[in-house]
C-alpha positions in Angstrom: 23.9 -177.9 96.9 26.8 -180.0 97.9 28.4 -179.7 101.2 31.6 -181.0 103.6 32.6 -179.5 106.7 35.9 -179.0 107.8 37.6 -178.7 111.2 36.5 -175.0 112.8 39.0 -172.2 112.2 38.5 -168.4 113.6 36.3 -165.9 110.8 39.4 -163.2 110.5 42.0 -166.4 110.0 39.6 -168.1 107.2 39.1 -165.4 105.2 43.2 -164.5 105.4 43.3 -167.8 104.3 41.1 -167.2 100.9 41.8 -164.0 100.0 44.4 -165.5 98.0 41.9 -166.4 95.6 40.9 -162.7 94.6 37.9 -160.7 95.2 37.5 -161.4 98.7 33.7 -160.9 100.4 33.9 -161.6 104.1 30.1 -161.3 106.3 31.9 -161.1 109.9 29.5 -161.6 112.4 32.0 -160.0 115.2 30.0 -159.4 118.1 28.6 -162.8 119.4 25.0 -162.4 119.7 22.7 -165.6 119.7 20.3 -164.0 116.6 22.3 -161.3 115.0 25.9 -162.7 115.2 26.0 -166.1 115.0 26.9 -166.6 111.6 30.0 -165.6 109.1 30.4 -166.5 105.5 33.3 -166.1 103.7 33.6 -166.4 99.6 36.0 -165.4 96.9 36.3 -166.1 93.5 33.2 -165.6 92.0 32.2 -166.6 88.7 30.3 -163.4 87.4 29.3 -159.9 88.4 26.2 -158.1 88.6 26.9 -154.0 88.2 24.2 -151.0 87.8 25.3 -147.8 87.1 22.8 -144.8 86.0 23.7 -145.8 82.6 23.6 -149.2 81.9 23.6 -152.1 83.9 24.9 -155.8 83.1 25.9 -159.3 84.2 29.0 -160.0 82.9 29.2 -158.7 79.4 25.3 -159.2 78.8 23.9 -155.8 79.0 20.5 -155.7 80.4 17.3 -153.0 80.0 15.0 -152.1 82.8 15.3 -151.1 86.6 18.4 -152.6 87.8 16.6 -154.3 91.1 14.2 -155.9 88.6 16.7 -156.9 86.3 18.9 -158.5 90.2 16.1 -160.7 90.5 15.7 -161.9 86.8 19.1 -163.1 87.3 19.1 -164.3 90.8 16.2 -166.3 89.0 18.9 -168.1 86.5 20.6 -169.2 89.6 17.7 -170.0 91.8 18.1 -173.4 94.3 15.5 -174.5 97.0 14.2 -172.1 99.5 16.4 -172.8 102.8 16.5 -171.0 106.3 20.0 -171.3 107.4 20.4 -167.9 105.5 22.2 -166.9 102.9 24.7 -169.3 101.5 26.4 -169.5 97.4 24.6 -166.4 95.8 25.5 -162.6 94.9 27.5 -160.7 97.5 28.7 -156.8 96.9 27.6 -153.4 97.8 24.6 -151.2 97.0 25.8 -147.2 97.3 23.3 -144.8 98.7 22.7 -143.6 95.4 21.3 -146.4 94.0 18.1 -144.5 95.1 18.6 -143.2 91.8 17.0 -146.2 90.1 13.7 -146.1 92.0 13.3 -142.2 92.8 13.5 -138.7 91.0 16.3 -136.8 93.2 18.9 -134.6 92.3 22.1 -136.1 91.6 25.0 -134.8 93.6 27.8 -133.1 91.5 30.4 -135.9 91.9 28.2 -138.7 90.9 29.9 -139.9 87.3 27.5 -141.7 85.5 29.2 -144.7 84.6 29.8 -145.2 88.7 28.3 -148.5 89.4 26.1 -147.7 92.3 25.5 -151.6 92.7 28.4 -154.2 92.4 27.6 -157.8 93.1 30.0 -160.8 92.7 27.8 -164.4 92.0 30.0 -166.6 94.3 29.2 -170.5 93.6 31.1 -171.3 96.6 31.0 -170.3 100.7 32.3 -171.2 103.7 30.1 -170.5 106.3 31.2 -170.3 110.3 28.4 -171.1 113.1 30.6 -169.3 115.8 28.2 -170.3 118.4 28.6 -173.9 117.4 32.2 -173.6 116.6 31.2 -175.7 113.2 32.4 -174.9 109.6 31.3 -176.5 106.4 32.0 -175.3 102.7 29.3 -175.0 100.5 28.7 -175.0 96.8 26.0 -174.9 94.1 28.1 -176.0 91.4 27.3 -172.8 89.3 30.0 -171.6 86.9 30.3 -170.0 83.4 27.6 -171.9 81.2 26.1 -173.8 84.7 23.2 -172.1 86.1 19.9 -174.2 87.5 19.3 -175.5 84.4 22.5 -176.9 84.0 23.0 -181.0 84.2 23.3 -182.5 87.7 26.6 -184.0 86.9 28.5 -181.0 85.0 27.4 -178.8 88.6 28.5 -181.7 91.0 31.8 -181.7 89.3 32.1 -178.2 89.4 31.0 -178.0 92.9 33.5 -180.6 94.2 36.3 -179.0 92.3 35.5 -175.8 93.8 35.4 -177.2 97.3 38.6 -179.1 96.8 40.4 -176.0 96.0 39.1 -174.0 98.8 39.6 -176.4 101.2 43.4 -176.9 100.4 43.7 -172.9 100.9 41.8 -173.7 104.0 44.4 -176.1 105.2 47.7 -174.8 103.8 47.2 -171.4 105.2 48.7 -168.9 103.9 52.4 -166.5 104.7 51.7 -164.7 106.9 50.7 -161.1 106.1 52.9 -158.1 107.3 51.8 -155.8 109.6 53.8 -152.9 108.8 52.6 -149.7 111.1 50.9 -147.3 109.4 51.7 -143.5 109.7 48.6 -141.5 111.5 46.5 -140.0 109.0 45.6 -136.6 108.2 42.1 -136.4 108.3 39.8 -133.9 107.4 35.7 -133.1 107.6 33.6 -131.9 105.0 31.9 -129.6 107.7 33.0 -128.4 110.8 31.1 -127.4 114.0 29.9 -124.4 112.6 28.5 -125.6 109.2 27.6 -128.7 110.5 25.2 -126.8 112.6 23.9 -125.0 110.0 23.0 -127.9 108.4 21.0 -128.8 111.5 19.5 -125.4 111.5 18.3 -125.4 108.2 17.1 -128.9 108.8 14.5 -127.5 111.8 13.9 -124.5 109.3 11.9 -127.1 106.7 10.3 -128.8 109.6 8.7 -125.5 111.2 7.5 -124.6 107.6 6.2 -128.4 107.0 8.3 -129.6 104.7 9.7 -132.9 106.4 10.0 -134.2 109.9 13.0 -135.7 110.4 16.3 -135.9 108.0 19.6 -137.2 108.4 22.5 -135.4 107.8 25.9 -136.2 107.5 29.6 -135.2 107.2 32.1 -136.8 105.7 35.7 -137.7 106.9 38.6 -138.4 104.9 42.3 -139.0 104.4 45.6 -139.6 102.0 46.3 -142.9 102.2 50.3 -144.1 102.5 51.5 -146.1 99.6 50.7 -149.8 100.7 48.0 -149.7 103.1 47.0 -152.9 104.3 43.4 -152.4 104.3 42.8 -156.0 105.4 45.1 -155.6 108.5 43.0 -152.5 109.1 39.8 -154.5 109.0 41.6 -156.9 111.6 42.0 -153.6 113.5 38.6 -152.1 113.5 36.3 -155.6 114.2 39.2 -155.5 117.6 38.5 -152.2 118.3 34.4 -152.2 117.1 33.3 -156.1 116.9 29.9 -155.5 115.4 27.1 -158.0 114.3 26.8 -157.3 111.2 30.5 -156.4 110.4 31.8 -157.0 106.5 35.2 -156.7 104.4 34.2 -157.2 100.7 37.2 -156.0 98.1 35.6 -154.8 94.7 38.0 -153.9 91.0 38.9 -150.6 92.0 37.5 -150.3 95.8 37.6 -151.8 99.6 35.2 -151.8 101.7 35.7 -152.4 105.9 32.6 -152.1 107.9 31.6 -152.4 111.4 27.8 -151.9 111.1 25.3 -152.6 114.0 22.6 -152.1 111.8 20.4 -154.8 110.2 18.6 -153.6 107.2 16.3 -156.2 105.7 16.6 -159.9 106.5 14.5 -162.2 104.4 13.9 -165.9 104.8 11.1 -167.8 103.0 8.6 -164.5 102.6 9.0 -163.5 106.1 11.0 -160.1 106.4 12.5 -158.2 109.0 13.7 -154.6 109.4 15.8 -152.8 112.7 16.0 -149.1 112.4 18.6 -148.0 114.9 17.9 -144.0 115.8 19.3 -142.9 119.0 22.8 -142.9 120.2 24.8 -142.2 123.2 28.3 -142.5 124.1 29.1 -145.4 126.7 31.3 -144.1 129.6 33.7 -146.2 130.8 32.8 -146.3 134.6 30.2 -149.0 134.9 27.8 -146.5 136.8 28.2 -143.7 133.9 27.6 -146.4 131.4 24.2 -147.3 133.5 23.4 -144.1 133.6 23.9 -143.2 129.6 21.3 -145.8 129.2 18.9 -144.7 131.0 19.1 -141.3 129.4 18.7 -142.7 126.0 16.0 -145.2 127.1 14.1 -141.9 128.6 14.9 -139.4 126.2 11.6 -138.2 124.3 13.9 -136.8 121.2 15.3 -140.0 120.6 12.0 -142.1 120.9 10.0 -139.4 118.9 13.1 -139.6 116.0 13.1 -143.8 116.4 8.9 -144.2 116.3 9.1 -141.8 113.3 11.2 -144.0 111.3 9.5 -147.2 112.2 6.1 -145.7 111.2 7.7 -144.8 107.8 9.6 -149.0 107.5 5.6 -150.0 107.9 5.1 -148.5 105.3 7.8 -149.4 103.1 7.0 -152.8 103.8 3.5 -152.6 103.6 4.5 -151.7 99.5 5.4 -155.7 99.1 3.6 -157.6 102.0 0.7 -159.5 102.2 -2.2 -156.4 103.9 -2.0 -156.9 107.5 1.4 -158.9 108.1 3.6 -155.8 109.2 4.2 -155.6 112.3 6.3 -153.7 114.9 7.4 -157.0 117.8 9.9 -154.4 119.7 9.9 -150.8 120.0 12.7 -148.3 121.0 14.7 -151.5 122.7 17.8 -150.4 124.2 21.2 -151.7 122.1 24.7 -151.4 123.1 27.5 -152.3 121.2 31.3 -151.3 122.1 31.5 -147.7 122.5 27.7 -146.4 122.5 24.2 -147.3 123.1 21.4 -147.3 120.7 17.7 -147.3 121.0 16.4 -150.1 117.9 12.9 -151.4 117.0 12.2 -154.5 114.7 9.6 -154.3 112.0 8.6 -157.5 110.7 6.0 -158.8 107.5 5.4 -161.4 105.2 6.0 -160.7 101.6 3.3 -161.0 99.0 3.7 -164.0 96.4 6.0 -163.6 93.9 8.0 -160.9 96.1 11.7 -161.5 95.9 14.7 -159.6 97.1 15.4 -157.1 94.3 11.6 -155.9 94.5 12.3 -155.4 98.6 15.1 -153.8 98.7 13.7 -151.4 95.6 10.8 -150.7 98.3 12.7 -149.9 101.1 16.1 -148.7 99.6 17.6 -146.7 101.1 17.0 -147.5 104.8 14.6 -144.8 106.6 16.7 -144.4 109.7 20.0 -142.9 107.2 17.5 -140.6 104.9 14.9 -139.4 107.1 10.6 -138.7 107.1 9.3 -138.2 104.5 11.7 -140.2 102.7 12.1 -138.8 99.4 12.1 -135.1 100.5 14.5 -136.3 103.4 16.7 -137.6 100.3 16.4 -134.1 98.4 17.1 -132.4 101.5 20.4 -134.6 102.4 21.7 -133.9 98.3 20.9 -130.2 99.3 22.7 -129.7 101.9 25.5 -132.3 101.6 26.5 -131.6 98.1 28.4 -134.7 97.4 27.4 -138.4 96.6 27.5 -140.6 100.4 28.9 -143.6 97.9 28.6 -146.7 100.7 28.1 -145.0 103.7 24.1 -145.1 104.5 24.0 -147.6 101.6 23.9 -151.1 102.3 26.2 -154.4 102.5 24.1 -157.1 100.7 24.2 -161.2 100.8 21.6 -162.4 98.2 21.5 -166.2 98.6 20.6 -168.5 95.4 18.7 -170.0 98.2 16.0 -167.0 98.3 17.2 -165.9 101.7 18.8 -162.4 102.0 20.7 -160.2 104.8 21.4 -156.4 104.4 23.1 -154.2 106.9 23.2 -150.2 106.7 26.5 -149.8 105.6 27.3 -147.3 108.6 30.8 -147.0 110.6 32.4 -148.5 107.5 35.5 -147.2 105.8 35.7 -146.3 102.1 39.3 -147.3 100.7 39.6 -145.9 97.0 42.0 -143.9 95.1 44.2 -143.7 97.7 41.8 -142.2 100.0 40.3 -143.3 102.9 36.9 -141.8 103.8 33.9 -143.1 105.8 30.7 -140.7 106.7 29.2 -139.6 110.2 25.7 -138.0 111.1 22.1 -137.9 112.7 18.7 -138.1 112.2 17.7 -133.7 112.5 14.0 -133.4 114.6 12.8 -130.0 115.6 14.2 -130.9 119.5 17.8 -130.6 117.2 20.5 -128.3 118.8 23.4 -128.5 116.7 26.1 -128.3 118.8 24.9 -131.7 120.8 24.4 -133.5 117.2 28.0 -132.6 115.9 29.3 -134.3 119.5 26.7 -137.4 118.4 29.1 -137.5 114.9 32.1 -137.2 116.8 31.0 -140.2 119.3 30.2 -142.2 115.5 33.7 -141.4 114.3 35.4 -142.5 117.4 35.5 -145.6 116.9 36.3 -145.8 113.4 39.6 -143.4 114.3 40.4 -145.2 117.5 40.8 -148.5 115.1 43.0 -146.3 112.6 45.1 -145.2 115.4 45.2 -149.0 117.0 46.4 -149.9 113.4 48.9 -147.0 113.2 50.5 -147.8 116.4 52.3 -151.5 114.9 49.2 -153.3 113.0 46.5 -155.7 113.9 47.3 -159.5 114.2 44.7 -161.5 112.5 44.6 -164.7 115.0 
């Protein structure tokens, strides 16, 4: 790896900077937070990409047989540099869809899922730069990887690579770029798959299989979407939404055809060395502005046995997703039902931890655990028949994941949740709640209107004259 820092410059202003250089993935940790926001990376440019759709999946034109999380670490393997624990760094960054359950699972596949979708999209970046906001330090990073340079490559040929690759980033770094305009957009026109009504149906039907045994828990959703106007400005959006929602695990990752702006508060699976570590979020409430009401959400949500019976079930069913790949006796469950509040709501969260068995590495993990249990539901894989049931249409990102695979063996996943779909000139992002037999619909379509708020409010912030990007 070959390194130089470079005078500090704000996340949201570096990656305006770079996403010149095309196929921009921005990791924004938004909201400061000493262990779960400390660090952004920002890449572009990247040298190859990974895709896996339910028909074939390839690196670059190489076409390649076999489960697609097995074939992600085959080629991770190509790339593969010493283990380090400063997290992710030069590696394969993209987006997993919900769906990608597909590879691992039996389940019925929603009407709208086209075969050829790639349900996993990964760009091999060679290059980073990587923000400590806490430290207020920047450095760019390389491994010197390229077309025909992967581990096995000649020292030389990948230094020269890499110190080409941070020349160039670090003169967009410095030049800047024009500046971007912020041209108001017009307020969209949204519309939900399911309304009051049907969506408490949903939730009715959902307590109907767990009185005759079927499951205990399952998540449901609804999904919100929109026309966009010609030339949205999905990054000034972006800008909007981490103003409006700064969240820890925050992302902005343009693909080919798709964009992707998230404000997740949700850590998935976090790997460094062969230690692991999951946080199911289940439990929300909406924060109040008046100090007193705020105070007194939280103490409803920290006493509420609904949301503690719906959190313990999903951290009961992450031990054992784990427990697939660790060493026996390494999971464990450090906090329980710990109270979380980010702009807008509270959450209850736990934190499951373990320590992968030998030989373990990320594509085998996430193939364990994919998708998260908090967005499917207990048992998982009838949860995942119920949600296709009921929902009749693919979830695409939302409940899938946000992925940074470093070269380095580390890896960070969020739950792709309160992120924004731009694609085909629609926008669309997906709302919902984990169903248990304490369920009343009515309060659980308010929980998906308290979800959505904040991803509308950030539309609306945008529509009103744009979003500067300091």
């Amino acid at each position: 790896m070959w390194c130089e820092p470079i005078p500090f410059l704000s996340p949201i202003e570096a990656a305006r900077r770079l996403r010149p250089l095309g196929r921009l993935a921005f990791l924004d940790s938004a909201a400061g937070h000493p262990d779960n926001g400390r660090v952004s990376v920002v890449a572009a440019d990247p040298f190859a990409e990974f895709t896996a759709s339910l028909r074939e999946t390839r690196f670059g034109a190489e076409r390649i047989e076999g489960c697609p999380f097995a074939a992600l670490d085959a080629v991770l393997a190509r790339y593969a540099l010493a283990p380090d624990e400063a997290g992710p760094g030069p590696g394969a960054i993209g987006a997993i869809d919900f769906e990608a359950a597909h590879f691992t699972e039996d389940l019925p596949r929603p009407p709208d899922l086209a075969p050829d979708r790639a349900l996993i999209r990964l760009g091999f970046f060679d290059t980073v730069l990587r923000l400590d906001i806490a430290a207020r330090t920047a450095r760019l990073e390389s491994a010197g990887f390229g077309p025909g340079l992967d581990a096995e490559a000649p020292a030389a040929a990948r230094e020269r690579r890499a110190r080409e690759r941070i020349a160039r980033f670090r003169a967009c770094l410095a030049e800047g770029a024009a500046p971007e305009p912020t041209l108001p957009s017009p307020p969209l026109g949204w519309r939900s798959s399911h309304d009051a009504a049907s969506y408490s149906r949903m939730v009715e039907r959902v307590r109907e299989l767990i009185r005759a045994g079927d499951l205990f828990q399952a998540n449901v959703a609804r999904r919100v979407e929109a026309a966009l106007p010609p030339g949205f400005d999905a990054f000034g959006f972006y800008a909007a939404l981490r103003r409006v929602n700064p969240a820890p695990f925050a992302a902005y990752l343009e693909e080919p055809a798709r964009t992707l702006a998230s404000a997740s508060p949700e850590l998935f699976l976090r790997l460094r060395g062969r230690e692991v570590e999951t946080r199911p979020i289940k439990g929300t409430r909406r924060r109040p502005a008046d100090p007193a009401g705020d105070r007194a959400a939280a103490r409803e949500l920290l006493g509420s046995p609904k949301d503690r019976a719906e959190n313990v079930m999903i951290v009961d069913l992450m031990r054992n997703d784990l427990s697939r790949v660790a060493e026996p006796a390494t999971v464990a469950v450090p906090v329980l039902c710990a109270l979380e509040s980010v702009p807008g709501v509270h959450h209850l969260a736990s934190t499951v931890t373990a320590r992968l068995s030998p030989g373990v590495c990320a594509g085998a993990l996430i193939a364990a655990c994919f998708p998260g249990g908090s967005i499917t539901g207990a048992p998982k894989i009838r949860a995942c028949e119920v949600i296709a049931d009921l929902e009749g249409r693919r979830r695409g990102i939302y409940c899938g994941s946000i992925a940074a695979l470093g070269f380095n063996g580390a890896a960070d996943l969020s739950i792709a949740i309160r992120t924004a779909e731009f694609e085909g000139g629609q926008a669309r992002f997906g709302v919902g709640g984990g169903v248990t037999i304490l369920s009343e619909g009515a309060e659980e379509y308010r929980e998906t209107e308290t979800k959505a708020a904040r991803i509308e409010a950030a539309f609306a912030r945008f529509a009103a004259g744009g979003a500067p990007t300091p």
